[in-house]
C-alpha positions as CSV (number, residue, x, y, z in Angstrom):
1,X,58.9,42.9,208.8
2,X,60.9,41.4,205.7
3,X,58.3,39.2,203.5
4,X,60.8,36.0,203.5
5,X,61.2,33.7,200.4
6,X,59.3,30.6,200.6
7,X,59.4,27.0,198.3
8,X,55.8,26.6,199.1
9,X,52.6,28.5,198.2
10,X,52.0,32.0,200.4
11,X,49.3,34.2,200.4
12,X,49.3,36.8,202.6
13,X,46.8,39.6,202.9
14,X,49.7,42.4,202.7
15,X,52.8,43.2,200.7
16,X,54.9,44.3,203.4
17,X,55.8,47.6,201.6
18,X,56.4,45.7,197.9
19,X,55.3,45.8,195.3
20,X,51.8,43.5,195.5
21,X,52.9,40.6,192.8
22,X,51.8,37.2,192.5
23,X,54.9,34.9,192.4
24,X,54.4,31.9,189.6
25,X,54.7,29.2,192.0
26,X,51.5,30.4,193.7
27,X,49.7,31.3,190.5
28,X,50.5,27.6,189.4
29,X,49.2,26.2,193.2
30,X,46.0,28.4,193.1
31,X,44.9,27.3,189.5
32,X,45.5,23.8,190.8
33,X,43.8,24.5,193.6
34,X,40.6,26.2,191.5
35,X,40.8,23.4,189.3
36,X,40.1,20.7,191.9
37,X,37.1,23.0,193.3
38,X,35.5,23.1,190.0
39,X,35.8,19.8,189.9
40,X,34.4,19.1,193.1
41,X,30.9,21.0,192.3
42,X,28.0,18.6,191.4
43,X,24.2,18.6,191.5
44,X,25.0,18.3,195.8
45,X,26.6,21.5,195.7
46,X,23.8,23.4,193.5
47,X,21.1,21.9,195.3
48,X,23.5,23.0,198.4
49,X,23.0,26.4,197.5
50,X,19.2,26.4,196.1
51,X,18.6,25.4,199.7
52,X,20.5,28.2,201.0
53,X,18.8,30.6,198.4
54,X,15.3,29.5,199.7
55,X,16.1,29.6,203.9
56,X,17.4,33.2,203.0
57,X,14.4,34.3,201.6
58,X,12.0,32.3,204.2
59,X,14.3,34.2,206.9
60,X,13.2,38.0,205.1
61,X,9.8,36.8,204.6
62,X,8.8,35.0,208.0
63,X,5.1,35.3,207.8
64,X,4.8,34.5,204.2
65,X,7.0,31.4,204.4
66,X,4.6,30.2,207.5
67,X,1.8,30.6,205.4
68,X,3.3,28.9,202.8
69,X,4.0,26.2,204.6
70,X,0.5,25.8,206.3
71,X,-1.4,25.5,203.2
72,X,1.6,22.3,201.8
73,X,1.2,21.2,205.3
74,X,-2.7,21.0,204.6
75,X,-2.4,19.9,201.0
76,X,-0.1,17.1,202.1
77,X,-2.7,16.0,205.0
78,X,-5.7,15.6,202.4
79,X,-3.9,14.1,200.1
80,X,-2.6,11.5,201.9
């Protein structure tokens, strides 16, 4: 199948036989698209990904992460 000229950004997974190349147009689109993102991240996005960090770690260590949350469970309930 012929890989067909386009006016607007392509990526495709495969070079159809070419030579694997990057045309300009879509090395201009994808910084502007990288760009954006990075722009986009905040302290939402990092505490985003703590979170994730800490149920990934709760999921390896189920027992652990129980026990850990018993004894703030029981902290919390004499404190208050």
């Amino acid at each position: 199948m012929p890989k067909s000229a386009a006016l607007h950004p392509n990526w495709d997974t495969s070079s159809y036989g070419e030579p694997a190349e990057i045309s300009a147009l879509n090395r201009v689109s994808l910084g502007a698209h990288l760009s954006v993102c990075g722009a986009m991240r905040g302290p939402l996005q990092a505490v985003g990904g703590g979170l994730g960090s800490l149920l990934g770690w709760m999921c390896s260590h189920t027992v652990t992460a129980a026990l850990a949350v018993g004894v703030l469970a029981s902290i919390a309930w004499l404190v208050l």
